[in-house]
Rosetta silent file (secondary structure, phi, psi, omega in degrees, C-alpha in Angstrom):
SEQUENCE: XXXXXXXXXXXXXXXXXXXXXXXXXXXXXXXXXXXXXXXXXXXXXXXXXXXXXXXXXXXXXXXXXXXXXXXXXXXXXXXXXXXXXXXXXXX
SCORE:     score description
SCORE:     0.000 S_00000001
   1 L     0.000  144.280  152.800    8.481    1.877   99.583 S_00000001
   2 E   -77.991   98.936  162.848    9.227    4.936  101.436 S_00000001
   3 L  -106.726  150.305  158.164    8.087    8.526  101.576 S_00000001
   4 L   164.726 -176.612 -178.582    8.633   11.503  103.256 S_00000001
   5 E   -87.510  135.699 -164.630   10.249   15.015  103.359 S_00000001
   6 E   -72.443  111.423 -161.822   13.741   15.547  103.438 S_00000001
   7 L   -85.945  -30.354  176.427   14.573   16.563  106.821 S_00000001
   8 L   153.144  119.793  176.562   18.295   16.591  106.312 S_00000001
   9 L  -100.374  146.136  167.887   21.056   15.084  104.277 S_00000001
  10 E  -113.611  152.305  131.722   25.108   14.488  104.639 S_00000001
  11 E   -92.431  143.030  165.036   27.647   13.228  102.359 S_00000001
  12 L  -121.114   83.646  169.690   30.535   11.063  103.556 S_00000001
  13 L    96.404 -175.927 -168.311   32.887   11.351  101.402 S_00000001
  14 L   -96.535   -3.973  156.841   32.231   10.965   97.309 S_00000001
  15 L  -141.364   47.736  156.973   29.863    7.630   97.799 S_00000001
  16 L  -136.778  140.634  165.181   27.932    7.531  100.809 S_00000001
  17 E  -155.173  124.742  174.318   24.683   10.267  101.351 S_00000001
  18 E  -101.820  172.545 -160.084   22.382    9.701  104.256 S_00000001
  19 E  -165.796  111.117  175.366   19.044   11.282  103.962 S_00000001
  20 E   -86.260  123.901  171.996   16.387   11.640  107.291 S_00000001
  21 E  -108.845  155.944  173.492   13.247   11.847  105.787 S_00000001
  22 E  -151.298  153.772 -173.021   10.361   12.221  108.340 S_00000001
  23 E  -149.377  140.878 -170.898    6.544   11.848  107.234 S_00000001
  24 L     7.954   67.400  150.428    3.854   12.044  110.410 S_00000001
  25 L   100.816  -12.247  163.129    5.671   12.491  112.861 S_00000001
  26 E   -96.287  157.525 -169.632    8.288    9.579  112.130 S_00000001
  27 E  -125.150  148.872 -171.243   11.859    9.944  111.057 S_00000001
  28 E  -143.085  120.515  162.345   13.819    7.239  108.896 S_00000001
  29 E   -39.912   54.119 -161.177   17.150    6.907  107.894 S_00000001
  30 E   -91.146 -178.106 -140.437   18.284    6.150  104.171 S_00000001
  31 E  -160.848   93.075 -177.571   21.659    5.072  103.019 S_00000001
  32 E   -85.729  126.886  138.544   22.569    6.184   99.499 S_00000001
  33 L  -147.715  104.477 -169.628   25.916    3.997   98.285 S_00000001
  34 H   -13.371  -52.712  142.180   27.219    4.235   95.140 S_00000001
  35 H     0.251  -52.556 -162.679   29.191    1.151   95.726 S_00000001
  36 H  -102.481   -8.976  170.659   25.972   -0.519   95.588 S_00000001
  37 L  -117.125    4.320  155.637   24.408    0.630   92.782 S_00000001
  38 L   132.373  149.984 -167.358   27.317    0.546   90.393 S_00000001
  39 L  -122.869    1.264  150.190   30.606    3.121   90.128 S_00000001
  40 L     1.786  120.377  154.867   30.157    3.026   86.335 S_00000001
  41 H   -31.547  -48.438 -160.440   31.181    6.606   85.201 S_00000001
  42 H   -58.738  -47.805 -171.066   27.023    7.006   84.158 S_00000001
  43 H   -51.176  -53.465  157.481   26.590    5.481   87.869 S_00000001
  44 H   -33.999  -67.372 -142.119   28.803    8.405   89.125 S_00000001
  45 H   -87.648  -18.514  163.386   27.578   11.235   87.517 S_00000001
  46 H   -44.464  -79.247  163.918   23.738   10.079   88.327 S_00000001
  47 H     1.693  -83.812  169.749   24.947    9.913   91.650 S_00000001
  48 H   -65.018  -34.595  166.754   26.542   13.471   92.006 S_00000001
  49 H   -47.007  -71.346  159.628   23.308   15.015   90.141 S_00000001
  50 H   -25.754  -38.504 -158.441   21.372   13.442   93.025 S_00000001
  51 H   -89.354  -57.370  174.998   23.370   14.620   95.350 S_00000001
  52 H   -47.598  -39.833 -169.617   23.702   18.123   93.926 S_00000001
  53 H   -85.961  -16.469 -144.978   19.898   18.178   93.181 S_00000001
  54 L  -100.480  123.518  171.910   18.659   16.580   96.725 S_00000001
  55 L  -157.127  133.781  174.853   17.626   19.634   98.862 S_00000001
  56 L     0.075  172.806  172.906   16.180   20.226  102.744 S_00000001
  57 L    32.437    1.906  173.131   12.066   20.125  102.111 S_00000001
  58 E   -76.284  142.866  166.329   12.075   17.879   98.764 S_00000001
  59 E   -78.930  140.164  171.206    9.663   15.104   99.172 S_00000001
  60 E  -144.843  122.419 -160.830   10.974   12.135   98.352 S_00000001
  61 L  -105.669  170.335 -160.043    9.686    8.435   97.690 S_00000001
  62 E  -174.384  153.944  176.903   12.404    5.435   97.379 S_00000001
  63 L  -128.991  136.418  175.799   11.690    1.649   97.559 S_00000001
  64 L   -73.543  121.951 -152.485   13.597   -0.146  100.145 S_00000001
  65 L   -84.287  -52.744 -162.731   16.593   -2.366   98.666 S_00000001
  66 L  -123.596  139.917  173.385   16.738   -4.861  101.915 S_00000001
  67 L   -63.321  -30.939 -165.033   14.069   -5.993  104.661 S_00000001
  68 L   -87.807   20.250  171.720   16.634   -6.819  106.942 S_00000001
  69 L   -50.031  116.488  165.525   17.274   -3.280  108.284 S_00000001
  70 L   -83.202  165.466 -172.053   16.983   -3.425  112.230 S_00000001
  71 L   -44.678  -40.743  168.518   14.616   -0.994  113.576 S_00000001
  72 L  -111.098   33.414  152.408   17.381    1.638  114.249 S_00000001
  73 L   -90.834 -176.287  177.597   19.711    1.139  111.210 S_00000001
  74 L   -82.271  135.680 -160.374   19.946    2.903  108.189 S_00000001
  75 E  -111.067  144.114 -170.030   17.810    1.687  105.474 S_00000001
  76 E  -106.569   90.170  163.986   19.867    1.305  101.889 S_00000001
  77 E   -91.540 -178.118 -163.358   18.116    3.150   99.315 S_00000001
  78 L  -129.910   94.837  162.664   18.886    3.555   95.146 S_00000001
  79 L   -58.199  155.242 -175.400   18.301    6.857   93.418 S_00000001
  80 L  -140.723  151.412  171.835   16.869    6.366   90.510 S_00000001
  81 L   -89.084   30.499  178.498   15.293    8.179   87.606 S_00000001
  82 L  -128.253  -15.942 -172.392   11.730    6.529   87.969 S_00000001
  83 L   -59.861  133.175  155.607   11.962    7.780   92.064 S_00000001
  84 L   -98.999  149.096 -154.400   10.033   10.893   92.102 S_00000001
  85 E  -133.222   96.214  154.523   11.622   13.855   93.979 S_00000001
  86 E   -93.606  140.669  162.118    8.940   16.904   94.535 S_00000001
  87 E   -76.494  100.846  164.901   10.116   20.292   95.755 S_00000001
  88 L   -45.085  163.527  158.486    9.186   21.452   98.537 S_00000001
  89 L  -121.053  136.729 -158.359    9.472   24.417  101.017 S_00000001
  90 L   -78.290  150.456  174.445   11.778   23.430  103.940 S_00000001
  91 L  -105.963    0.000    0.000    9.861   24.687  107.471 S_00000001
């Protein structure tokens, strides 16, 4: 599992959103993609709510989908409705 504050997110395109989170003094990549968690309409509209909801300074905790992440790839996280996502104030 994974925490840290949202440092800054992109979308690419209407199923990929990366998200830097950094938490003392380190910064880590995640890798939202729909693809991978199901394109279901429900899976979609979860999706865009995340994405729409997801903002600079939110804290955010995520459990890491694969181990096999090299040190400087992107790590493939899942939103979820069990993750919790506090708000923050961006610095």
């Amino acid at each position: 599992m994974i925490s840290g504050r949202v440092q800054s997110f992109r979308t690419a395109g209407s199923k990929l959103v990366f998200v830097d989170l950094i938490q003392d003094g380190q910064r880590v990549q995640g890798l939202c993609n729909l693809r991978k968690i199901g394109e279901s309409a429900h899976c979609a509209g979860e999706f865009q709510l995340f994405q729409h909801l997801l903002h600079r300074g939110d804290i955010l905790c995520e459990y890491i989908l694969s181990s096999k992440a090299r040190e400087d790839a992107e790590l493939p996280i899942q939103p979820s409705q069990e993750s919790p996502i506090g708000r923050g104030e961006a610095k």
